[in-house]
Residue, then its C-alpha position, 0 to 999 in steps of 0.5 A: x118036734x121043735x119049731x124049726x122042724x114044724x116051720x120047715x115042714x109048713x114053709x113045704x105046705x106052703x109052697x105047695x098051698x099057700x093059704x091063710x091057714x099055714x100062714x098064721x100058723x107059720x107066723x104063730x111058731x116063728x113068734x115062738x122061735x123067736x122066743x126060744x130061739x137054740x143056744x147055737x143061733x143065738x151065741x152066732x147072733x153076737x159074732x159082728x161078721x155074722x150081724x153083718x150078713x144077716x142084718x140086711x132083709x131078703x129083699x124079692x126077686x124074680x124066683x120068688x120061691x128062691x125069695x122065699x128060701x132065703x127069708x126062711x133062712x135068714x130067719x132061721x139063722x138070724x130070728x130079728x124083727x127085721x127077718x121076721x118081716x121080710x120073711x112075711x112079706x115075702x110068703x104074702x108075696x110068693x101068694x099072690x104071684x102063685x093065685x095069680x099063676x093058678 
């Protein structure tokens, strides 16, 4: 199984329970797509019309699972620091609102 297919699977598991666990275990395998991120995404990287839509973080909304879509996404389409970010904060964030709605 590639790290795009283990994180998609865990971003499910997560939604679902969003715990310390899957957390770290989500952010241990996108530190390794980072690091092997496929060719593909890659050479998409170098296109400027692609930097310029992916340059910008997922910033949070009121459908924090919507949020949380479009950060994985982001990531997985742009593997940048600044995605990798965003893309935490918002699981840490899609967390608190689903504790507090539980």
């Amino acid at each position: 199984m590639n790290d795009f297919e283990k994180l998609t699977i865990l971003i499910g598991s997560y939604k679902l329970d969003p715990s310390d666990k899957c957390y770290h275990e989500i952010e241990n395998i996108m530190i390794s797509y980072q690091a092997n991120t496929p060719d593909i995404v890659r050479e998409n990287m170098e296109h400027k019309s692609i930097q310029k839509i992916m340059e910008n973080p997922t910033t949070i909304s009121d459908d924090i699972v919507e949020s949380l879509i479009d950060a994985f996404s982001n990531f997985i389409n742009y593997p940048t620091n600044a995605n990798a970010d965003s893309f935490k904060r918002i699981m840490q964030e899609y967390k608190t609102r689903f504790n507090a709605n539980n």
